[in-house]
C-alpha positions in Angstrom: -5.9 -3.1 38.7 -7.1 -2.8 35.2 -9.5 0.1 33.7 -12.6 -0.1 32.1 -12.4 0.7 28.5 -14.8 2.0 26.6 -12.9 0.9 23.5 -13.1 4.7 22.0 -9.5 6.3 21.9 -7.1 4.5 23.3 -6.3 1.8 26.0 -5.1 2.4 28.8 -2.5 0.4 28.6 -1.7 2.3 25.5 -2.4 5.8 26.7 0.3 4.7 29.8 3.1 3.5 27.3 2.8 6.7 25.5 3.1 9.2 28.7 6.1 6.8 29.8 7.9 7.5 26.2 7.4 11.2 26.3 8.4 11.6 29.8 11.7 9.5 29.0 12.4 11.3 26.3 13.6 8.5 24.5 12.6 6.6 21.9 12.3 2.8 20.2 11.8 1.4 16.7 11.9 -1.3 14.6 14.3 0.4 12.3 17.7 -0.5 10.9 20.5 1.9 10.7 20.1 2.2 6.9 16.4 2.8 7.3 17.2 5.4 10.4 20.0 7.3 8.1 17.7 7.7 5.0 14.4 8.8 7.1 17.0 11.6 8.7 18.6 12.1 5.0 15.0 13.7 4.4 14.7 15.6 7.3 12.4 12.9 9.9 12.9 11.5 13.0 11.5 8.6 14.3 9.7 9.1 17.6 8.7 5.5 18.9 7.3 2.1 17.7 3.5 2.2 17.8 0.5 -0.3 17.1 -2.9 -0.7 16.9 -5.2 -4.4 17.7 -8.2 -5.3 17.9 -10.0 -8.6 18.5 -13.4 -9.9 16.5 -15.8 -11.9 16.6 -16.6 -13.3 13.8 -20.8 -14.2 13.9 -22.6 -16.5 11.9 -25.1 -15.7 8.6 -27.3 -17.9 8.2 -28.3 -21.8 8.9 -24.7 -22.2 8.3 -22.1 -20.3 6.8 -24.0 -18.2 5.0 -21.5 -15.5 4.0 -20.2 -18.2 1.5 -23.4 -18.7 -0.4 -22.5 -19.5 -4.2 -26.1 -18.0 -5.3 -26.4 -20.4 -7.8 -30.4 -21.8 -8.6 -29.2 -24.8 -10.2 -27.5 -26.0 -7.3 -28.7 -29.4 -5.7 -30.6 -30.7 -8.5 -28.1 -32.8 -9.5 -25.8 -32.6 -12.3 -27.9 -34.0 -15.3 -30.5 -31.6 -14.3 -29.9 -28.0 -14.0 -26.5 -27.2 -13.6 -25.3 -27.8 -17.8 -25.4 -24.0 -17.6 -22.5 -21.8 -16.2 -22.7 -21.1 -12.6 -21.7 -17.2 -12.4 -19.3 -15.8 -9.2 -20.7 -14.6 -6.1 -18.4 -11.7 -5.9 -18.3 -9.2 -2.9 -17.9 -6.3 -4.5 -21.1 -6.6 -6.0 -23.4 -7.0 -3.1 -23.2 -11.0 -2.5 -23.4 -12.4 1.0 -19.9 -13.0 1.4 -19.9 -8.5 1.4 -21.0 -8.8 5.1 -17.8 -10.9 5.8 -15.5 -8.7 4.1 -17.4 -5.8 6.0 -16.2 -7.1 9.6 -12.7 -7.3 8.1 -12.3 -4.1 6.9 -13.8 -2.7 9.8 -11.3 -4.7 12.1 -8.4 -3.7 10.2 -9.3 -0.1 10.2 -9.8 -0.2 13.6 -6.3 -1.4 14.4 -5.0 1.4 12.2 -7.4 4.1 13.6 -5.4 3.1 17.1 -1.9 3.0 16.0 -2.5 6.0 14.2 -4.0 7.5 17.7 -0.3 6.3 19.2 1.2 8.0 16.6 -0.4 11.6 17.7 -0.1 10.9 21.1 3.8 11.0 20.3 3.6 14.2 18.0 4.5 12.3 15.3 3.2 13.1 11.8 3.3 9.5 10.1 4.3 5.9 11.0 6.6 4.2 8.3 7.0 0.2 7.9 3.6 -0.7 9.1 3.0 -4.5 9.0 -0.4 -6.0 9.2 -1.7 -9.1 10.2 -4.8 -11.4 11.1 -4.8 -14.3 13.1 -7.0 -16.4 15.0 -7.4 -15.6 18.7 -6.0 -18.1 21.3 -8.5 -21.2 22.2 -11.5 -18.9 21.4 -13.4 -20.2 17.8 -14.2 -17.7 15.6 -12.2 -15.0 17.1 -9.5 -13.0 15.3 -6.9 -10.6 16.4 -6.0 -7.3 13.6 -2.5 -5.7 14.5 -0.7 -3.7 12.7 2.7 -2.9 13.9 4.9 0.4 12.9 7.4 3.2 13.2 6.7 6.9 14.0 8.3 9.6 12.3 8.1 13.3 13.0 9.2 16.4 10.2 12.1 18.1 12.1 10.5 21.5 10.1 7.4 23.4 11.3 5.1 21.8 8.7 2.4 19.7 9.7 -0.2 17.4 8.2 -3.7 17.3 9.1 -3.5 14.0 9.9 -0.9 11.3 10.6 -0.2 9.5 7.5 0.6 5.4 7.3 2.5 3.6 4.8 4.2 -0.1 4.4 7.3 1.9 2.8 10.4 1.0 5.2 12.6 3.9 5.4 14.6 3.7 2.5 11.4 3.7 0.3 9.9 6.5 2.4 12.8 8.4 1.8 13.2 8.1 -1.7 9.4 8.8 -2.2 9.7 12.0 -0.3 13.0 12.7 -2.1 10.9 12.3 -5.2 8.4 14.6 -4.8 5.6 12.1 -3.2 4.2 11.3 0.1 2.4 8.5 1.7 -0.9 8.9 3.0 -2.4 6.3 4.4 -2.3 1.8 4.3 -4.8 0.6 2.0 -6.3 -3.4 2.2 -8.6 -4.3 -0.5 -10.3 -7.7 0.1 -12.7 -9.6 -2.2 -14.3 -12.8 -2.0 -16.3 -14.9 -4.6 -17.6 -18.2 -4.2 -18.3 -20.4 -7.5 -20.4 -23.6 -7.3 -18.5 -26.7 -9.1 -21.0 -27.0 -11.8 -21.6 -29.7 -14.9 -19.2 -27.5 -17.0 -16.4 -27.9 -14.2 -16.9 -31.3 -13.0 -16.3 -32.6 -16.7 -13.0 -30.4 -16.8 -11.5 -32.0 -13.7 -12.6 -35.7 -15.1 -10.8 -35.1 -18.5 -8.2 -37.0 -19.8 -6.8 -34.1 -21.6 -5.1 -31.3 -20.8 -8.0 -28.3 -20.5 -8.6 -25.5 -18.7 -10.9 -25.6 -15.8 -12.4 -22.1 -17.1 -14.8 -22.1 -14.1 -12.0 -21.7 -11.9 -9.3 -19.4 -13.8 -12.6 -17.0 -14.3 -13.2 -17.0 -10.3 -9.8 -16.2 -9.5 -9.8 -13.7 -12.4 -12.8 -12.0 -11.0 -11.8 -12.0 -7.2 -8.1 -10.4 -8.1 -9.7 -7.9 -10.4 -12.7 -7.3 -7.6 -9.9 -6.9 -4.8 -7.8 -4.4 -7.0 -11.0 -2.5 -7.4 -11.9 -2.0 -3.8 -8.2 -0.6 -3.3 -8.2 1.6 -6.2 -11.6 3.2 -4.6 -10.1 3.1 -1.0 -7.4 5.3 -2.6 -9.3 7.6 -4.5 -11.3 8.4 -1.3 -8.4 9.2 0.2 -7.4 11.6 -2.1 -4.3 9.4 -3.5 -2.5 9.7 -6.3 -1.7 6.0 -7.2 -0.9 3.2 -4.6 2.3 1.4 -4.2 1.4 -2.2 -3.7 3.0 -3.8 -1.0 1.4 -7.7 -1.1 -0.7 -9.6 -2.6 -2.0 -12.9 -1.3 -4.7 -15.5 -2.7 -6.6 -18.5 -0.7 -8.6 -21.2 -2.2 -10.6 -23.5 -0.9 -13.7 -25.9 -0.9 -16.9 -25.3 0.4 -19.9 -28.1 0.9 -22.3 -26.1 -1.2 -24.6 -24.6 1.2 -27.9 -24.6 -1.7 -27.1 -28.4 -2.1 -27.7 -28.8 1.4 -30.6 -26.9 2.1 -31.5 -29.3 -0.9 -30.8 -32.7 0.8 -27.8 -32.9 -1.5 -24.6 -32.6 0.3 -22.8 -34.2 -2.3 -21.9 -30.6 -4.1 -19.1 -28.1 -3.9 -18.2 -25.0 -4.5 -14.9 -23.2 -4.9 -14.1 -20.2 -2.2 -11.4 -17.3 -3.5 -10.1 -14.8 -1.2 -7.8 -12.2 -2.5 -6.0 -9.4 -0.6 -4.2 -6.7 -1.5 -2.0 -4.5 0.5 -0.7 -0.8 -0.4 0.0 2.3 0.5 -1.6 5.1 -1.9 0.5 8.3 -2.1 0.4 11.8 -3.4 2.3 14.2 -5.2 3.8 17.8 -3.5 5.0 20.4 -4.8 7.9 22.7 -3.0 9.2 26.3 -4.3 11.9 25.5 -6.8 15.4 26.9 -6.2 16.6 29.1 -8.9 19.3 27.5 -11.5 23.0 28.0 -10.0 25.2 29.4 -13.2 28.8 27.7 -13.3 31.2 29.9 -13.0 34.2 29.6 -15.3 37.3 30.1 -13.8 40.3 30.9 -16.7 43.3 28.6 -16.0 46.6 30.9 -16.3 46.9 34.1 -17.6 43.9 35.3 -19.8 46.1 37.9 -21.4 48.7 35.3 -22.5 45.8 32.9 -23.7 44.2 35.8 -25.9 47.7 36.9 -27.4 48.1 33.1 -28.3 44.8 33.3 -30.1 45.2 36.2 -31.9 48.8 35.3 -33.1 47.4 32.0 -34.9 44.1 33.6 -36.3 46.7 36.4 -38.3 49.2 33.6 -39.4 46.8 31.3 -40.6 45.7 31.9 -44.2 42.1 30.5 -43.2 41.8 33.1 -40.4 38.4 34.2 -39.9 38.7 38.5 -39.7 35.4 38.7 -37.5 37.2 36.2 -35.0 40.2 38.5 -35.3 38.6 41.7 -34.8 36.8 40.2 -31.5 39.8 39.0 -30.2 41.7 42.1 -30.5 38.2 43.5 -28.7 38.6 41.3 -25.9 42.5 42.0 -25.2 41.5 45.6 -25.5 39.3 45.1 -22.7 41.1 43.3 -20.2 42.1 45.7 -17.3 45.7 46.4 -17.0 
């Protein structure tokens, strides 16, 4: 019989793995022998494959799909009217209405990491390496779609612990060379921007040229939704307290839209251009550790030292280029070899 689920904390099918692993005492991961040796080589342990999911709903905004809304005046008045003039980029980042789309995303996502990461405590472990996330639509239901992320955790085998579990793409050979490098990971970052760009006079001419030009409508919407996306994970990582992120993917969609002003404008003619960029990383931040104090070499003499100094001493007096402060410290340093 199943339990009702608040959806706070975690499932109960979740909470039930975790109390099976710990009473086992054993463990699972995703993790190839390489990636199990280095994680140990920097003193971790994994303690069991974890994840996180969540399923959404994606609403409507809108008469129709509002969230996609190019924000452009001259749109539907036809192109000798109105739309000479460059149509601008309804970006995400700076408040259009495709920001409420990118919302629910981001809240999905971190909602599937928020549960993985709850896995990851349950275990006692203090980080989950080779996280891989993905979106997907949700079986025969329309407008659904399912956030998992899917990783490895790892526990310090000293008594050091963090605050709070960290999460990082890096498989284990990049999580150990980070640590062995004075960094760690601190959490999986997604930046996501959208910007929608109506196909105006400008654009339409471009794409009926003969020549060879650049559609400079379109390279400035992807230009603007890449730089947009790196933004929002450059501020994710800063609130996090990163030092930099380590990217781990980056993906662009393009598509068309029926232009949703046109419409409302009894001109369904009209398109815009949809961009979606993503961007995936981890951020990380430096430690420091008390520094070992330099090892001298020691200098072990091969053969007899009072031989060797005799020798010395012998060609320093027959050579008529002898140095005589060379001789006289040689002669010292016989002198003071014990007997």
């Amino acid at each position: 019989m199943s339990v009702p689920w608040s959806g706070s904390g975690l499932p109960p099918a979740a909470a039930e793995r975790m109390a099976e692993f710990k009473a086992s005492g054993t463990w699972t991961s995703a993790l190839s022998t390489g990636e199990f040796a280095a994680i140990r080589s920097v003193g971790f342990e994994p303690v069991g494959q974890v994840m996180g999911s969540a399923v959404f709903h994606i609403g409507r905004s809108g008469r129709f799909w509002g969230y996609h809304d190019c924000l452009f005046p001259g749109a539907g008045y036809g192109y000798s009217f109105g739309n000479v003039g460059t149509a601008p980029v309804a970006l995400s980042g700076q408040g259009s209405p495709a920001a409420a789309l990118v919302g629910v995303f981001d809240t999905a996502r971190r909602t599937a990491l928020q549960r993985m990461t709850a896995e990851c405590a349950a275990l006692g472990g203090d980080g989950v390496v080779s996280a891989a996330l993905t979106m997907a639509p949700f079986a025969a239901q329309p407008n659904c779609l399912e956030f998992k992320v899917i990783g490895t955790a790892v526990r310090a085998q000293g008594q050091v612990r963090p605050r709070h579990p960290f999460t990082s793409h890096l498989d284990g050979q990049g999580f150990a060379k980070l640590v062995s490098s004075g960094w760690v990971p601190v959490e999986l970052l997604v930046g996501m921007s959208i910007g929608v760009r109506h196909d105006d006079y400008r654009t339409r001419s471009q794409t009926y040229s003969w020549q060879n030009v650049e559609v400079t409508g379109w390279s400035q919407l992807i230009h603007e939704v890449r730089s947009d996306a790196r933004r929002q994970l450059q501020l994710q990582g800063a609130r996090q307290g990163g030092d930099g992120v380590i990217m781990a993917a980056s993906d662009l969609r393009i598509w068309r839209e029926s232009c949703l002003r046109a419409r409302n404008r009894n001109n369904s003619e009209q398109e815009d251009h949809v961009a979606e960029s993503t961007m995936v990383g981890t951020t990380i931040a430096r430690f420091t550790t008390r520094r070992e104090p330099p090892r001298t070499l020691s200098v072990m003499p091969l053969g007899d030292r009072g031989e060797l100094l005799r020798r010395r001493l012998a060609a320093v007096a027959s050579s008529p280029y002898g140095d005589r402060s060379e001789y006289r410290r040689l002669v010292q340093e016989l002198s003071d070899l014990p007997d």
